[in-house]
N, C-alpha and C positions, 0 to 999 in steps of 0.2 A: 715419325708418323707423317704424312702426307699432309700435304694442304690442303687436298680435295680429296675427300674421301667419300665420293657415291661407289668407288669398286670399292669392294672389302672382299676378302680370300675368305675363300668357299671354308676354312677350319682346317683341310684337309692337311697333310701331308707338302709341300714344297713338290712342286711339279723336275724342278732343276732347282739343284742349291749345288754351288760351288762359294770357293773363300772369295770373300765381298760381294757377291752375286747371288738373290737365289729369285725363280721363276713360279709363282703360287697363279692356279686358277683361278679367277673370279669370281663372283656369287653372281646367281641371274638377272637379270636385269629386263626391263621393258625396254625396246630399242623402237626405235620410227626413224626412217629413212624420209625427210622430208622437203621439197621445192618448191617453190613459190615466189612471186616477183616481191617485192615491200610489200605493199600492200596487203600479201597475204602472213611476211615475215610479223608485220606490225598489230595483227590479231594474235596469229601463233605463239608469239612469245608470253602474253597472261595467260593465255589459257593452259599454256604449258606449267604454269609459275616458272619459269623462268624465262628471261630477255635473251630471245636469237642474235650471236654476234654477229657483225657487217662488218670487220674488219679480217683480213685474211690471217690463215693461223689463229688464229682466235679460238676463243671456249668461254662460256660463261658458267656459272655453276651458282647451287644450293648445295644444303647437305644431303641432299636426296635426288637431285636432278641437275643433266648437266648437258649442255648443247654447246655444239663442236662445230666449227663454220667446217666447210669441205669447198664450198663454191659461193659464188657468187647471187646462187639462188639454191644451194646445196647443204644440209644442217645434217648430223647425226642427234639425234634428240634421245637421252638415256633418263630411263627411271629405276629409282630402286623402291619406290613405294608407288603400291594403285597397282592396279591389273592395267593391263596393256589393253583390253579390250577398252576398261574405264578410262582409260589416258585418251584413246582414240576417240571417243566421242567425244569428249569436251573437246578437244582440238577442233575436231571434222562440226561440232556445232556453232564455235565461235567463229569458223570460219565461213561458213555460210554458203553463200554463189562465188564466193574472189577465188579465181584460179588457184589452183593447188593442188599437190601429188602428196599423200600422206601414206606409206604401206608401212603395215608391221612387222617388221625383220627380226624380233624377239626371238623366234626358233632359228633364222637363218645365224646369227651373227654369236659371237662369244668371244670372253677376253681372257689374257692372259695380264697378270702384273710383273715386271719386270722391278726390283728393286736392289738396293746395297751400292755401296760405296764404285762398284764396278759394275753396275748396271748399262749405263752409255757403255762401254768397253765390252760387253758383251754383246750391245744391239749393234756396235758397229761392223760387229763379222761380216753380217748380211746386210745391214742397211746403209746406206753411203749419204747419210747426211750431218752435216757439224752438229751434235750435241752438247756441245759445251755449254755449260748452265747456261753464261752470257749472250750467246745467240739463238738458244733455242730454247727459252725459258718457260719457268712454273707457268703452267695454262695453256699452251702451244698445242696447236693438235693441227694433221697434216695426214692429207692418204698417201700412201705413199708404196714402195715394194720392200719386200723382207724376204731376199732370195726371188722368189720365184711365185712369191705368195703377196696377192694385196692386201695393205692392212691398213685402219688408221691408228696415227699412234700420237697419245696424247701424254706428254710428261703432267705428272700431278704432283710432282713432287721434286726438292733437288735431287734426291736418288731416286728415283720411282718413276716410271713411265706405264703406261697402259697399250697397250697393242688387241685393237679390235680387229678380229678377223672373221671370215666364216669357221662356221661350224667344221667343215670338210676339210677347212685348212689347220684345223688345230695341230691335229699330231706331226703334219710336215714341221710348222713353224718350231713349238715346242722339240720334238727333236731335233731341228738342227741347233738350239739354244738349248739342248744339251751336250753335243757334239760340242759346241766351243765350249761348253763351261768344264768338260774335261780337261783342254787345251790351258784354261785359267788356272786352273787345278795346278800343273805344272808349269807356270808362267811366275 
């Protein structure tokens, strides 16, 4: 089981399952795409209930909410409880006049969970960066490309990573992480 567990698989069916790997949808979630200098990060993060990280790669979490640094002044802010409309106003109310970009990407954005002992070895088909528990450890989240497709992908887990993408890019992503998990298959 994961260490952070705000994704939970949708019940369905394993989107890709190969031996030591398999690929489940995630369950929906309230997403906010959010910017702001400190001063706007240092309201945002109560009103979110959770603490926006400042440190790069970075993620902080609840059991139900979790916030993923991207930038410098750039958060992914995930909910799995509250309506997104109600998440966005407490946000948009605590923050008041302090500059800030707050848009709800909830229909734009969707995850895939990536887990099993051979998880890193299947994201590294397409994506070119060290996974190894040790350097790119439980809580790490990073945008990054997957093929041809931006995503961010946040490990939650020692076997378990989380890959958010758009909506439009699901079934590229997913298929080509079935394409290799054939390849595993026979490996």
């Amino acid at each position: 089981m994961s260490e952070i567990a705000i994704h939970q698989a949708n019940g369905a069916a394993p989107v890709v399952s190969a031996r030591g790997a398999k690929v489940n949808l995630a369950a929906p979630l309230a997403r906010f795409s959010f910017r702001g200098p400190e001063a706007a990060c240092v309201k945002a993060g109560p009103a979110f209930r959770t603490g926006l990280p400042t440190t790069p790669l970075s993620s902080s979490h609840t059991q139900t909410r979790a916030a993923l640094w991207l930038g410098p002044d750039e958060w992914l802010l995930l909910a799995a409880d509250g309506s997104a409309g109600q998440i966005f106003g407490v946000i948009e109310a605590a923050l008041g006049d302090t500059p800030h970009a707050l848009v709800d990407v909830s229909e734009r954005n969707t995850a895939l969970i990536v887990s099993g002992p051979r998880a890193a070895w299947l994201l590294n088909s397409q994506l070119f960066l060290d996974l190894d528990d040790t350097v790119f450890h439980v809580g790490m989240a990073t945008r990054t490309l997957f093929a041809k497709a931006e995503i961010v992908l946040w490990r939650t887990g020692k076997d378990q990573f989380v890959i958010e993408c758009w909506r439009s890019f699901l079934p590229y992503v997913a298929g080509l992480l079935a394409e290799v998990a054939r390849e595993l298959e026979v490996a």
